[in-house]
C-alpha angles and dihedrals in degrees: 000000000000103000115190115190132185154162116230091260086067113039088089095067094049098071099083097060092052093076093056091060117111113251101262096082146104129211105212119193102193125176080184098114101183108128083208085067082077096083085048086064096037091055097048091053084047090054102042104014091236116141118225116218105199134201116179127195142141114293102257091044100067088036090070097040091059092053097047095051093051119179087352097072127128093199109123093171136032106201117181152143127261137007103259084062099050089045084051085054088041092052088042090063089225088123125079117209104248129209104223113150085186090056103046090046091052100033110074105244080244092060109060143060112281087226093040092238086124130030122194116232120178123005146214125212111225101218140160129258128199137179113261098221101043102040119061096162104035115185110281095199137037085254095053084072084077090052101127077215088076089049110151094006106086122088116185143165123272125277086246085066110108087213099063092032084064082041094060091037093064096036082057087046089056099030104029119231109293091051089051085050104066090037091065096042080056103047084051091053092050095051113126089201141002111280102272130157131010123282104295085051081065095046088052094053087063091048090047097041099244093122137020086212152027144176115220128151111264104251098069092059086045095053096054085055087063107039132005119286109183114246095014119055103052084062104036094116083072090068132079126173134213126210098239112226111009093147098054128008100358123233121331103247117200118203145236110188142139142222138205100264111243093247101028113169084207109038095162092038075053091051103048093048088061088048090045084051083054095062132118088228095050093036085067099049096062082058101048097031098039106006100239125137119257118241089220120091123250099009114151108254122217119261094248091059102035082062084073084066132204129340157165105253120195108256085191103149096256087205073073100046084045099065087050092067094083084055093042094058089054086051094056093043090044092057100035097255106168 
């Protein structure tokens, strides 16, 4: 397999390569950053005998490369995390909609674009941590967070985070907008600390003491069930996690997902790669390689995440969510959110 690797200083100087490539190819442009994603791509080539060229970058990044670069544009695939980012492609017009009966049967109607120009494929579930020992109540909800009774206790990434911009839009999309308001005004004057640091920095406040609570997708903390995160996994066993919500709208779920890029060299290479992402055997893989949870319905979960045990998760059309980032992002501003 062709593997093309760079950092976002040289991604400009790739392009050109990308138009003497033979036809059975596929440019990929991936913010997905796993090393285990490796076998993903490996397996595809093996089944169809399609190379993937691959560039990687920060979201935005490639975003911006892909506007920039217009109809010329060798991207075949936009893979990235989060909603917010695949309605910004979206936006953007740099997806195309896309006819797969094979995506649109595996791929929950929530989870996928209402015009079928992005499909979610694996997903994290955004939950709340607490410590063991100083928590004997934890929230129960998303809205608990806000409880003056947590005051001082919550760490939390910061309001630039995709993942708790989608959070809030939803929240926005259940709630409506003055609801989701005074959440997040609450959330801001329960914060142990500023927002610093991603989600296993979260994880480690609790460990160290520096926060009661905190609120990280799933699969860090799954992950540090499976292999060793520093400052996390020796003292696991600290740390317990409530389902937020199962009384009411289930778990909030982000998203990684991808799209058939607008002016893609390769539009049925790109297709069969989504469908190939659909797949039971590459479902899997999300699960074992990055411990997400599949989209698709009865695939086996790693071990590491199947300890998490079961769940309501929210089945909230996430095309809706998506249009409440813009307002999620005033709200944030509005209470000081960091």
């Amino acid at each position: 397999m062709t593997l093309l690797r760079t950092t976002s200083t040289a991604l400009l100087a790739l392009a050109t390569a990308f138009p003497a490539l033979a036809q059975e190819e596929l440019n990929l442009y991936s913010s997905r950053h796993y090393d285990t994603d490796e076998r993903l791509y490996s397996d595809f080539t093996e089944q169809t005998g399609i190379t993937i060229n691959r560039i990687e970058g920060k979201a935005d990044e490639l975003l911006a490369r892909m506007e920039a670069e217009g109809a010329n544009s060798p991207a075949d695939v936009l893979l990235t995390v989060d909603t917010s980012r695949l309605k910004r492609a979206k936006d953007m017009g740099l997806l195309q909609a896309i006819e797969s009966e094979t995506l649109e049967e595996r791929v929950p109607a929530n989870l996928q674009d209402d015009d079928n120009q992005w499909f979610g494929l694996s997903q994290r579930a955004r939950i709340i941590f607490y410590n063991k020992d100083a928590v004997k109540e934890p929230p129960q909800t998303y809205l608990d967070l806000a409880d003056p009774a947590y005051k001082g206790q919550v760490c939390i990434r910061s309001s630039s985070n995709a993942y708790n911009q989608t959070l809030l839009a939803a929240i926005i999309t259940h709630e409506g907008e003055e609801a989701a308001t005074e959440w997040a005004k609450g959330v801001v004057d329960n914060m142990a600390r500023a927002p610093q640091g991603g989600d296993t920095d979260q994880l480690r406040g609790i460990v160290s003491g520096e926060c009661d609570i905190a609120v990280s997708n799933s699969y860090y903390f799954a992950r540090a069930i499976r292999t060793d995160v520093e400052g996390v996994s020796a003292e696991i066993d600290q740390i317990g996690w409530v389902w937020p919500d199962q009384e009411g709208n289930g778990a909030h779920m982000n998203l990684s997902g991808g799209g058939v890029a607008a002016n893609a060299p390769h539009p049925e290479n790109a297709k069969k790669f989504l469908e190939y992402l659909a797949s039971d055997s590459a479902q899997k893989y999300f699960s074992d390689g990055n411990d997400e949870f599949p989209v698709v319905e009865g695939v086996e979960l790693a071990p590491s995440v199947e300890k998490l045990g079961s769940f309501k998760a929210d089945d909230v059309n996430l095309s809706e969510v998506a249009e409440n980032i813009s307002t999620a992002q005033k709200i944030f501003d509005s209470v000081g959110w960091e």
